[in-house]
C-alpha positions in Angstrom: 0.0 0.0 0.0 2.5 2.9 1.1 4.4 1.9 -2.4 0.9 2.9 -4.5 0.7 6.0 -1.7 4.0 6.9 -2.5 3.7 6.7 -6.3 0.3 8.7 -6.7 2.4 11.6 -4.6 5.1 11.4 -7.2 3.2 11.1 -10.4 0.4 13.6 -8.7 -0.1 17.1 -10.7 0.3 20.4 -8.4 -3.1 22.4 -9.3 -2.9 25.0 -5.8 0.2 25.7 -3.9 0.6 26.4 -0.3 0.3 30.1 -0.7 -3.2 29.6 -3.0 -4.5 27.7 -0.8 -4.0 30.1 2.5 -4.9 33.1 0.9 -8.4 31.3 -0.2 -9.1 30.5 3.2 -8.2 33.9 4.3 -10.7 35.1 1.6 -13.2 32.6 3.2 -12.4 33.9 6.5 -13.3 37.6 5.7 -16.6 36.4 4.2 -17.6 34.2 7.3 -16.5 37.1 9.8 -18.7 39.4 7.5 -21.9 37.0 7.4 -21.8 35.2 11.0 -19.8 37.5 12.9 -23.0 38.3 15.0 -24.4 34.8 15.3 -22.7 32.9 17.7 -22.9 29.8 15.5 -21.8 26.4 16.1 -19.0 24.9 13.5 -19.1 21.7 12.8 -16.1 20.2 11.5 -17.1 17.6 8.8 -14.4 14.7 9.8 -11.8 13.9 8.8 -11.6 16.1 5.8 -12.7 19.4 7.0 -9.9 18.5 9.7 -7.4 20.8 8.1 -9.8 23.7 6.6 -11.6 23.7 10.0 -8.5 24.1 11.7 -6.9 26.8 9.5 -10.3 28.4 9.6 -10.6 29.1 13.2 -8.1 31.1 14.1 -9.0 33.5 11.5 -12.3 33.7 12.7 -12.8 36.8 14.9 -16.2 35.9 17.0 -17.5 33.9 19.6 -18.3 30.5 18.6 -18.8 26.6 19.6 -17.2 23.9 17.6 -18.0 20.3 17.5 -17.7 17.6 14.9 -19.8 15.5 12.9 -18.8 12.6 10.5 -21.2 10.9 7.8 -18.9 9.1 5.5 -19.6 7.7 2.0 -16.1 7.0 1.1 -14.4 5.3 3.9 -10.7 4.9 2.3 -12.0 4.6 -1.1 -11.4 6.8 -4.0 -15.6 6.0 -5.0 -18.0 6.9 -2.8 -20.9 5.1 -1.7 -23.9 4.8 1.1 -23.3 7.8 3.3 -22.6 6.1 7.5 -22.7 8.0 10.0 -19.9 7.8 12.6 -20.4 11.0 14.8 -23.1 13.1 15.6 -22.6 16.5 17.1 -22.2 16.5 21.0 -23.5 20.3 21.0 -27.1 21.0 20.9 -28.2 22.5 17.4 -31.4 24.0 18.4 -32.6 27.4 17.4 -28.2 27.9 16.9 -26.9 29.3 13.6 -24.4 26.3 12.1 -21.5 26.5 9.9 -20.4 22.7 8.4 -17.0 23.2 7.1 -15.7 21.0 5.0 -12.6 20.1 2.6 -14.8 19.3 -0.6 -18.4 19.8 -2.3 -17.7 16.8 -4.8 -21.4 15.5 -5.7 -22.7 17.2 -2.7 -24.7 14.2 -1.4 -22.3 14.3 2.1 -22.9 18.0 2.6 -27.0 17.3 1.9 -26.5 14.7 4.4 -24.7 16.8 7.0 -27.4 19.9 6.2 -30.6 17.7 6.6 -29.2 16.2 10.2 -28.7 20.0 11.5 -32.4 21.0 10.2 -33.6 17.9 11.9 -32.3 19.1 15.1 -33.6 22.3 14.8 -31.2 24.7 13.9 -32.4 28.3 13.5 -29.8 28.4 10.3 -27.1 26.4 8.3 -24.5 27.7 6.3 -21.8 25.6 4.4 -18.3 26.4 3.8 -15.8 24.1 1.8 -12.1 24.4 0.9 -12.9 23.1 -2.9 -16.0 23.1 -5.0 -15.7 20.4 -7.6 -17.0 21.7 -10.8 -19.2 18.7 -12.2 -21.3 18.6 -15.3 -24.3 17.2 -13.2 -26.0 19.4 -10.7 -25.4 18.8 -7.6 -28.1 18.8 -4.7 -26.8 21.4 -2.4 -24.2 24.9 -2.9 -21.5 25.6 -0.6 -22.4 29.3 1.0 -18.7 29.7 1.5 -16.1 28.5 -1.2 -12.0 28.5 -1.0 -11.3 27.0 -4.8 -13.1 26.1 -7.9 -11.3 23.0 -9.5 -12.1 20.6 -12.2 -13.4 16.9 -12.1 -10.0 15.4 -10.7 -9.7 13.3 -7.5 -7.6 15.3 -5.4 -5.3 14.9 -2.0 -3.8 17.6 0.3 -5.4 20.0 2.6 -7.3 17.5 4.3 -8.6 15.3 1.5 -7.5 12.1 1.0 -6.2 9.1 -1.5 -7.2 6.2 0.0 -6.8 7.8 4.2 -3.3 8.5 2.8 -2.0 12.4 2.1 -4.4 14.9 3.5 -1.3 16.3 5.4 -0.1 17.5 1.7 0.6 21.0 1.0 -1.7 22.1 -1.4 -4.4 20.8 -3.6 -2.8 17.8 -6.1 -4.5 16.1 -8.8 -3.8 12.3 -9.0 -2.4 11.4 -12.1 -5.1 9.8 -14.7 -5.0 6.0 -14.8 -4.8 4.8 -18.4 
């Protein structure tokens, strides 16, 4: 396994360096501390690839706010997703709250419905999403990210939190993996 890791890093195509990459979120940043600054909202880090975009996040946020977790999984260390499991629900109480979900990527957006439908069932008085990458697909998608870092094209991407196989999310910056032939 590590030798397969170890060759999708090498052959992998750079599409956002470092430096992208933190001055996106710092764009984010400016845009949630415009919109929720007043709120006091929960942020729940979407695990374990909002891990790093959550993390990054909050100390550029400037308010009050509570942060939890929450983790619905449809990939589970593979690169194709499938039935969306939940592993963790939110310890924090969601009613009548304003909730952020950040996230590492809006891919075909079924996760992030997911996520969004558990915080309306619980009540919150608002929901807002915020996601490192948006994934521009030729399909619709059933939800919009409020906040967005990056626009990239249909490539499965590590770094920053996402993953090949639960391998490279500690990457610095957004790569591509090289097309299989």
């Amino acid at each position: 396994m590590l030798n397969e890791i170890k060759q999708v890093q090498q052959t992998a195509l750079l599409l956002h360096s470092e430096e992208e990459v933190e001055q996106a979120i710092d764009n984010m940043a400016t845009e949630i501390n415009t919109m929720l600054g007043d709120r006091n909202p929960v942020l729940l880090c979407a695990m374990n690839g909002g891990l790093v975009t959550t993390g990054k996040l909050l100390t550029r946020l400037n308010f009050p706010l509570t942060v939890d977790a929450i983790n619905a999984s449809r990939y589970r260390d593979e690169i194709r997703g499938g039935e969306i499991k939940w592993l963790l629900k939110p310890a924090t109480p969601l009613k009548d709250r304003t909730v952020l979900i950040v996230d590492d990527i809006l891919d075909e957006g079924y996760t992030m419905e997911a996520l969004f439908e558990f915080c309306q069932q619980q009540g919150a008085s608002s929901i807002y999403t915020a996601v490192l990458i948006d994934k521009k697909l030729e399909q619709a998608k059933p939800i919009s990210a409020d906040f967005v870092g990056l626009e990239v094209e249909d490539h499965y991407l590590f770094g920053y939190g996402m993953d090949y196989k639960g391998y490279l999310r500690n990457a610095a910056g957004i790569y591509a993996c090289k097309e299989s032939s």
